[in-house]
N, C-alpha and C positions, 0 to 999 in steps of 0.2 A: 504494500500500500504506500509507502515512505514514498518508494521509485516512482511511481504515478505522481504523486504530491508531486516531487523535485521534477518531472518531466512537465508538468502540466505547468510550474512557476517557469521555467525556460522557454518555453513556447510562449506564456504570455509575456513573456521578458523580449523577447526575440526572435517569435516564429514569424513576424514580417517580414524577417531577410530570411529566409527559404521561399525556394521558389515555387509556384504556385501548386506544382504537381507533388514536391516534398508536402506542402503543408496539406493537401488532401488525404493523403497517405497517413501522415502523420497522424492527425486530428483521428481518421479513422479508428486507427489503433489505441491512442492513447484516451481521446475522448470519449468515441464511441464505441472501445473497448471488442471493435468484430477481429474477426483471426484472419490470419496471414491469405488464408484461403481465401476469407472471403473479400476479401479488398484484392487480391489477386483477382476473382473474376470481374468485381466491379469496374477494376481498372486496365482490365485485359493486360495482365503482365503476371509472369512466374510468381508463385510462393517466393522464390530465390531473392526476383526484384524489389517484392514489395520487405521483406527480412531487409535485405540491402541499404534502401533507401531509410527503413526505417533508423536500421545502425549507424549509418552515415547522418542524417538529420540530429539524430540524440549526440554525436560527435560533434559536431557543427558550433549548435544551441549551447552546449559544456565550452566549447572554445571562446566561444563570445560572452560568455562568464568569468570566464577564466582570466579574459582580456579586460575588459570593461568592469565587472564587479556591478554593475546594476544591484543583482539582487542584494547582495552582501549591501551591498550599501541602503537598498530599500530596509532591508533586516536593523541594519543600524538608525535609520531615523526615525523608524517607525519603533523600537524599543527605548529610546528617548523620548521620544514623545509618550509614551504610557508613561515615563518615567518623570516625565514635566509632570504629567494628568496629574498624575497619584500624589507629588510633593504640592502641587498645587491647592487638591483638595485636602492635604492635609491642612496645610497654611490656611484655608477657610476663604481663596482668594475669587473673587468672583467671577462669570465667564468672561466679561469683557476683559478681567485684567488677565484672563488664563489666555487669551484670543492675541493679548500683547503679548505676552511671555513665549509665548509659541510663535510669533512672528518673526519675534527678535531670536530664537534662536534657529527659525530657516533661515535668516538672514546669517546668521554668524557660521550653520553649516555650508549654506550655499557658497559663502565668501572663501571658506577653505577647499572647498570645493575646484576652486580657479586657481 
């Protein structure tokens, strides 16, 4: 189940840059969970091809993670952010000032960011 999780964040992370035939194949597989067979006939192409394609895509989508860090970095801003929330609402501070405090620290992530 993990494997799905982490295939289905890379594909939303970066299954735009595969091309349109990887990402049919893909999505079939991963999203709409049919077997190799059957996205084989769908696609009129070998069991062999669509295996293939699928291995090479999940290679792909890990490289341009590997490169970029998107997720890793979505994982970090977004466990900051719970991490404002929660100090936030301990402090008693209200949403407008939590709406500031969360501003100012996209702004200070975004800034190291460049």
């Amino acid at each position: 189940m993990d494997r799905i999780i982490a295939q289905g964040r890379l594909y939303d992370f970066y299954g735009e840059l595969l091309t349109p035939h990887q990402r049919s194949i893909y999505e079939a597989a991963v999203y709409d969970d049919m077997s190799l067979a059957e996205i084989a006939e769908r696609e009129s192409v070998s069991r062999q091809a669509v295996h293939d394609i699928i291995k090479r895509a999940t290679r792909l989508l890990e490289d341009y993670e590997n490169k970029l860090h998107m997720i890793e970095r979505y994982d970090r801003i977004t466990g900051l952010a719970q991490e404002l929330k929660k100090d936030a609402a301990k402090e008693g501070l209200t949403s407008g000032e939590l709406k500031e405090c969360m501003t100012k620290a996209a702004d200070a992530i975004i800034a190291g960011m460049t």
